[in-house]
Each structure stands twice: as C-alpha cells, then as structure tokens.
N, C-alpha and C positions, 0 to 999 in steps of 0.2 A: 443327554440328548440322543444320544444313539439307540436306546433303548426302545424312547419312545417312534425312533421312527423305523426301526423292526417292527415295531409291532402292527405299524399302519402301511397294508402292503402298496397301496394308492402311493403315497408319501414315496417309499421306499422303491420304486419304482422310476419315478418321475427324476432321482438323483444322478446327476450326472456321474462320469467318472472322478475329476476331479474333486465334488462336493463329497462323495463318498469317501472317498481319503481323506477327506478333511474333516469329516464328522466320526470318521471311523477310526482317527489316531490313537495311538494306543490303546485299544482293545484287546481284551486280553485274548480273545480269537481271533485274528485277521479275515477267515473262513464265515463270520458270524452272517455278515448279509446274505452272501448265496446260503445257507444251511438256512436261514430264517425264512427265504423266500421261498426254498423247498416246499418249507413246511405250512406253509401260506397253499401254495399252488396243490399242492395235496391234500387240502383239509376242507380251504374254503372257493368253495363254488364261484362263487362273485370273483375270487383274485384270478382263477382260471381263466374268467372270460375275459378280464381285464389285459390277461398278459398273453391273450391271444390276437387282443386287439396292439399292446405292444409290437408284436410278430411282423404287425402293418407297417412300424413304424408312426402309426397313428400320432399325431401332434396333443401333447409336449413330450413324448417317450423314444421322439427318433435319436435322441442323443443320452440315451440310458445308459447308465452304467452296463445294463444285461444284454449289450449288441459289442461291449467289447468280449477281446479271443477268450475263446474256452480251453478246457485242455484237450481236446477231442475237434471239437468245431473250430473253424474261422471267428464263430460268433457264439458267443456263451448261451445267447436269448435261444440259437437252434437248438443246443446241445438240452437246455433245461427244457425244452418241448419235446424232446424225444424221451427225456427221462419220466416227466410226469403225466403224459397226455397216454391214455392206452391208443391200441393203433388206429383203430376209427376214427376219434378226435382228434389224433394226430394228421390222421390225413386230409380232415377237414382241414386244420389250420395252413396247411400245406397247402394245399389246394388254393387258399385265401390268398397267400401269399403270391401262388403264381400268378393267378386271375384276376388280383386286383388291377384297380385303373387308378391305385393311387403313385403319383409321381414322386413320392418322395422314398419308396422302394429301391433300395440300389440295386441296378443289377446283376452284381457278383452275389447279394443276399437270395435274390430272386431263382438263381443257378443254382443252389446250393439248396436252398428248397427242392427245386424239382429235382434235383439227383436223391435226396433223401426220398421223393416222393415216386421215385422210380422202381428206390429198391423196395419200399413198401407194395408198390403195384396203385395206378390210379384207381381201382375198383369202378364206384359209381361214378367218378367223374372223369371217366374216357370219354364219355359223351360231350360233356361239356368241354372237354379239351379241341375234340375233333372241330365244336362247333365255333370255336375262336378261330381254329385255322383254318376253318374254310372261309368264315366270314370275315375275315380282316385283309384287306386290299393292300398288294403293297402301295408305298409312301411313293409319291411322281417325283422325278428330280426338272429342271431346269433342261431344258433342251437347246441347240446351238440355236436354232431358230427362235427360241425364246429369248435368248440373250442379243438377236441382234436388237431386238426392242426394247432390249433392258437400257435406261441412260446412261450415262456415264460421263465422269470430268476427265476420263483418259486414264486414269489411275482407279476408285472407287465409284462404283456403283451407285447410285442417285437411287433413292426408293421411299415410297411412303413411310413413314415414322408418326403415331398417332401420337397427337400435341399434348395430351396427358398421361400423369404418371400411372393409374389404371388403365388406361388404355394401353400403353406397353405390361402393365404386367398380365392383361387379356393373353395377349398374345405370346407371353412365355408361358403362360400355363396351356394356348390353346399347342403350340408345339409341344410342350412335355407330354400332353396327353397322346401327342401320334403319335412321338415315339417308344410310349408305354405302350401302349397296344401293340406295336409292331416287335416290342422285345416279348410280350408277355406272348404273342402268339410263335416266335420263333424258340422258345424255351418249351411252350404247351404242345410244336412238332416235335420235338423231340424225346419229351416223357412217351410220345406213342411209337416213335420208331424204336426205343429203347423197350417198349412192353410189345413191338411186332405186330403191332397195328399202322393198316395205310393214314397216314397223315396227311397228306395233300402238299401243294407248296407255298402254302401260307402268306405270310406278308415277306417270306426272304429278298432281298433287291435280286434284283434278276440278273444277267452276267453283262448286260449292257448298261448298266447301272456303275459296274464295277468296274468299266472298260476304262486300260491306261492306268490305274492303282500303282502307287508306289509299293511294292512289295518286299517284303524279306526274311531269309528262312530264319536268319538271326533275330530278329524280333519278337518273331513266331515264337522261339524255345524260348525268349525271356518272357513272356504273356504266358505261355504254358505252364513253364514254369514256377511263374508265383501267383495264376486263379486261382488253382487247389481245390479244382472239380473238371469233369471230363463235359460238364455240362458248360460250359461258357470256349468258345472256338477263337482263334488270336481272329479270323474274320470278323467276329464281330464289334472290333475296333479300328476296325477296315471303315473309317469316318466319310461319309460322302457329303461333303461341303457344298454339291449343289441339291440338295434334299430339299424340296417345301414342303415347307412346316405350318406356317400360318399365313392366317392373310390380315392384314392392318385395318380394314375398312371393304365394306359390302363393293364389289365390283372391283378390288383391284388387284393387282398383282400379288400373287404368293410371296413372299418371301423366303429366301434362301438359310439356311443353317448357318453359311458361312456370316449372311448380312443379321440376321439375328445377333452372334455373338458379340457382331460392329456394336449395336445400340447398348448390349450386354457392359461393352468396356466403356463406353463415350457418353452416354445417359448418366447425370449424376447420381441419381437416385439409388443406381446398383453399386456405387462404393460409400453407403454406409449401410452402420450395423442396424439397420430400420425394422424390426419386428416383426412389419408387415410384409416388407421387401424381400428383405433377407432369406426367409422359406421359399418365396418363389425361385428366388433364384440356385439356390440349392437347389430343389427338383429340378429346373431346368438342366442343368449341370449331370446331374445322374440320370436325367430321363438321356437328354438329347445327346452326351458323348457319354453315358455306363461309367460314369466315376464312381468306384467303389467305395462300400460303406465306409466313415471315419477317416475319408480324404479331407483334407480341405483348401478350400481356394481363399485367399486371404483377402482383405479387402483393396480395391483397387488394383487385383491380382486376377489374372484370367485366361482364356487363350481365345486367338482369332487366327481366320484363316484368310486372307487377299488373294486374289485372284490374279494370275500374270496374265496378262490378256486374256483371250475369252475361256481358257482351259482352267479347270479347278479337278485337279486329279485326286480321287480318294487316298487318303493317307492313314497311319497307325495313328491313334492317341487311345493313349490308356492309359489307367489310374488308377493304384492298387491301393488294397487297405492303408492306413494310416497314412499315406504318401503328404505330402502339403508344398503347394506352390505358397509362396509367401506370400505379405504384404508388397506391394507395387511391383512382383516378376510377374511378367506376359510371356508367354510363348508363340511364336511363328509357328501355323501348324503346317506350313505348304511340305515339309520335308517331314513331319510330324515327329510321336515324343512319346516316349514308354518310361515312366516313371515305375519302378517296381517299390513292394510295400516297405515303406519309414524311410523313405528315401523322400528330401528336404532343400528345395527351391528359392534361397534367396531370404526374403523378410525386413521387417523395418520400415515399410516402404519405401527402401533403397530401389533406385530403378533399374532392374535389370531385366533383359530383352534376350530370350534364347532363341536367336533365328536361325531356321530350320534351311536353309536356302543360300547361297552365293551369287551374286548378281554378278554378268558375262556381260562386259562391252569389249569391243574386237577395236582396234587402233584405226580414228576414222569417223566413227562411229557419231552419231550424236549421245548426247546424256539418258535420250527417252530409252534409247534400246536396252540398255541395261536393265527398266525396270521391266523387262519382256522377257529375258531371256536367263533360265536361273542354270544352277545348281540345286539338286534337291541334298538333303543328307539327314539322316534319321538321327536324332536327340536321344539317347538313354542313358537313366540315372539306375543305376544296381541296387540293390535292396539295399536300404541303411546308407547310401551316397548322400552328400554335402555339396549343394554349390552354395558356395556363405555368402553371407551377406557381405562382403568386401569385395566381393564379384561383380561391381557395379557396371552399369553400362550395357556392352551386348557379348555375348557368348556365338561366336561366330561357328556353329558345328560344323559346318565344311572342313573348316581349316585341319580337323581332328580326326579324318576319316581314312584309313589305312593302317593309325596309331593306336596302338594297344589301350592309352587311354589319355584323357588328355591330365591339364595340370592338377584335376582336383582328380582322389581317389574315387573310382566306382560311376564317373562321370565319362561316356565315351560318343564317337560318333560311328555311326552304321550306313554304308553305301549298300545303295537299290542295288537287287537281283538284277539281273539284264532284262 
C-alpha cells in the first residue's frame, strides 16, 4: 500500500499525519515519503503546482502531513518550498501565501512566509504589497454611544442571530474574511518596512482602538517566545472583543467579535464534527483570534468573551502550534489566555471553564454588582502543560496570581502591568 501511494503525489499529499504513520509502519525507510515527495516536486511539473496550492492550505490539504514541523521550519510544507522552488517561484508562492483572502491560513504560517519572503526581498511584488496597505481600512470597533443602543437583559447583549444554519455560517465567513485582510495587510506593512520601503498605516487598530488593554510584559516574552519569527508582535494577540465583524442581515447592527463567538459556543450546529461546518469554523478561529497552524479546538470547546458592563477591554489570547483546548473546556477571555505550543486543555468533554476574572461584591452590596465589578488575571499554559481532564468544573486564575504556579505543572496565573 505504501508504495502505491508514493507514487501518487495527489494521493500522498492529501494524507494526514496520523494516516501516514499508519500506512507507513514499518517501512524499511521512515524518511521514504518526504524523499519521495522530493522527488515528485523536482521532477514533475503538475505535483509543483499542486503543492503550491497545498502552501494555501487549499482544502483537503490543510491538514497534510507536509504542514507538520520540519527540521529547519515550524512547518515542513515551508521548508520543502524553499528547498525545491528556485527563488522566483519561491517567491511567488510566498507572496500567495501572504496575499491570500483565503481564511483558512493560520496566521503564525502567514508570518513566517513573509519573513522568509523578506530575506528573499519582495522584488515584483512591493507593489502589490504597498497596494493592500494602502487600501485596506482599518476594521471599526463598537463605540460607547453605540452600545447605549445595543439591548441588553442586564447581563448579555440581545442582537440579531439569522434563523438558519447558512445564514450563521455567512456570517463567520463574512468576519473571517475581515479579519484576513486586516492580518494579510498588517504582515504585507511589514515585508516593506523590513525591505525600507514607506508603507503607510495600513489596517493596524489605531491606539484608541487599544485604549484600557489588559497588558503584560510577562505574556509578551511567553508569545515571543514560542512564534519563532520576528514577523508576528505579542500585539497582535492584543484581541479587541468590540471589533465588528459582520452584519446578520441588510440594515442591522454589526455585530461584535465578542457576540460572534456567543452564537460560536450556543448554535448547535458548531459542536458537531459537520463537514460542512466544521471548516468554517476553523477559519473563523484562525482568521478572527490567529490560532496557529495544528491548534485545535475540540468539539463543544471554545472561548468567549462577556462583557462587564458596557466596557470590553482588549485582552491577550493566543494559540500556539499544536496547543489543543479540549472537548467541552471554554475559556473566559475577559482576563485572557496564552496557551504556548503542545500545551493541553482539559478533554473528554468533561466541563471545564478557565475564568479569566474574579468577581468583587463589597459587604452590602446586592448580588448584581458583582457581576460588574472583576478581577482581571491572565491564563497561561507553558509549552508541553497539562490541565487534565480531572480538572473538572472551573479553574479560578485569580486565585493563582502572585504564585510561581498553581497545582498543575507549567499551568500559572499573570497579573496586568499597572
């Protein structure tokens, strides 16, 4: 079996990680698929175009064996396009990669492109770089005056939700698409301030966009940390939960990033494994919070962010390679959550709830004000951390902030800068 599907690079392509180990068991070279697809990608024209189209991620190849790590690269898929594309085709494919509008791009892939596509130099397509960041607007947020119109039951936000199941997945794709534009042109400033060319200010959120951000230097160096490119900034996991994204229906209100992810966890439809579903919402996920490639979110696993009265303060969430929130853990993102890479959330769909926040009533008080007044406290999981699945219930990260780490290894909590 294995033979014949070296030999079909279509075939051998389209294999997952998983499947490939499984057809590739004992072989008497472990090495045989990458050396086989070499020599595919060297020889024949057609597998070239084919695996440059892989490069997209293009569907069914986002989940290729050739997107796990390389020994050089994050992602083997880059590493074998540097080894067999000469440098013009390579930097076409590069290029493809930044400037696609396709959503199912992670954006730690997208980074990593354009840093490779730095050191090469954009040549021909400085132009086209310039022409996305001049022409890509930044994304409007939610403004206080907008929100005293927003309804509300005193707790959550009231807002259109279209009565069918295409009609919500419209609408995740019509936000994964704005915030692919807005990454693809904040990555394409930056291949030109790196080659010394004016770039303009692109779609970046502007500083009143950012204003009141939960921030922290400690976050910063663990997102630095584990990108493993100079091309991706811990800001740009600087999440702004009042971001609109889409609108539900002709004439009505935007909708919010934060109320998106609501319909995300609460819509039946997004916890099964639905074929059709399923991909959207993956791209949602990497378009709209840059979940890096070979994260994953398990079913009926997710994150949202609630708003304590009318303020929604930009928070860190980030998500590294391999990372995986499990079957039925949610995350509170009000205090937000730095998952670094192979680092492992729960599972089973055991219900476990990592809230980001502490609720403050003062003695006196009624019940409501508590749900007003927080604690914020930053979530992170260290490369390779465990919260198990015997973790059931809620993971209170306040309670763990000051403390070198709490009861599970590599699992801690992080207090905001002042």
């Amino acid at each position: 079996m294995i033979e014949s599907l070296l030999a079909n690079h279509e075939k051998l392509l389209k294999l997952t990680p998983d499947m490939l180990g499984s057809v590739a068991a004992g072989a008497v070279d472990a090495d045989a698929p990458r050396k086989k697809l070499l020599e595919h990608l060297q020889d024949d024209a057609a597998a070239g175009s084919l695996f440059a189209r892989v490069c997209t991620f293009e569907a069914p190849y986002g989940e290729s064996w050739v997107h796990q790590p390389g020994s050089v690269r994050p992602y083997l898929s880059l590493e074998l396009a540097e080894e067999v594309f000469p440098p013009g085709r390579l930097r076409s494919v590069l290029a493809d990669i930044v400037l696609s509008e396709s959503t199912a791009i992670p954006f730690d892939y997208r980074a990593l492109a354009a840093e490779i596509l730095s050191e090469l130099g954009p040549g021909p397509y400085a132009a086209v770089l310039r022409k996305v960041v001049d022409c890509t607007e930044p994304l409007k947020s939610r403004t206080l005056a907008g929100k005293a119109d927003t309804r509300t039951d005193g707790i959550d936000h009231l807002f259109d939700i279209p009565e069918t199941q295409e009609g919500r997945l419209r609408l995740l794709e019509a936000a994964s698409l704005a915030k692919t534009r807005e990454s693809r042109a904040l990555l394409a400033r930056r291949i030109l301030q790196a080659d010394g060319a004016p770039s303009g200010d692109g779609a970046a959120p502007g500083d009143g966009a950012l204003r009141g951000a939960l921030t922290s230097a400690e976050a910063e160096r663990l997102i630095e940390e584990d990108s493993g490119t100079d091309f991706i900034s811990p800001s740009d996991y600087l999440v702004i939960w009042d971001q609109e994204l889409a609108t539900p229906s002709a004439g009505a209100t935007p909708l919010t990033l934060a109320e998106l992810l609501r319909i995300t966890l609460l819509c039946p439809e997004f916890s099964l494994p639905d074929a059709t579903v399923r991909p959207v919402l993956v791209s949602f996920y990497r378009s709209v919070l840059r979940v890096s490639g070979r994260a994953i979110i398990g079913l009926k696993g997710g994150v949202f962010y609630v708003e304590h009265g009318a303020d929604a303060h930009p928070s860190y969430f980030y998500m590294g390679r391999d990372a995986v929130i499990g079957k039925g853990c949610t995350i509170d993102c009000v205090g937000g959550a730095v998952l670094q890479q192979g680092s492992f959330l729960g599972g089973g769909f055991m219900p476990i709830l990592v809230h980001t926040h502490k609720h403050i009533r003062n003695a006196g008080e009624p019940g409501v004000a508590e749900r007003k007044r927080v604690l914020p406290a930053l979530f992170a999981a260290k490369a390779g951390a465990r919260l198990p699945m015997q973790a059931i219930g809620i993971f209170e990260t306040a309670d763990y902030t000051g403390q070198a780490e709490s009861p599970y290894p590599g699992i801690v909590a992080i207090a905001f800068d002042s």
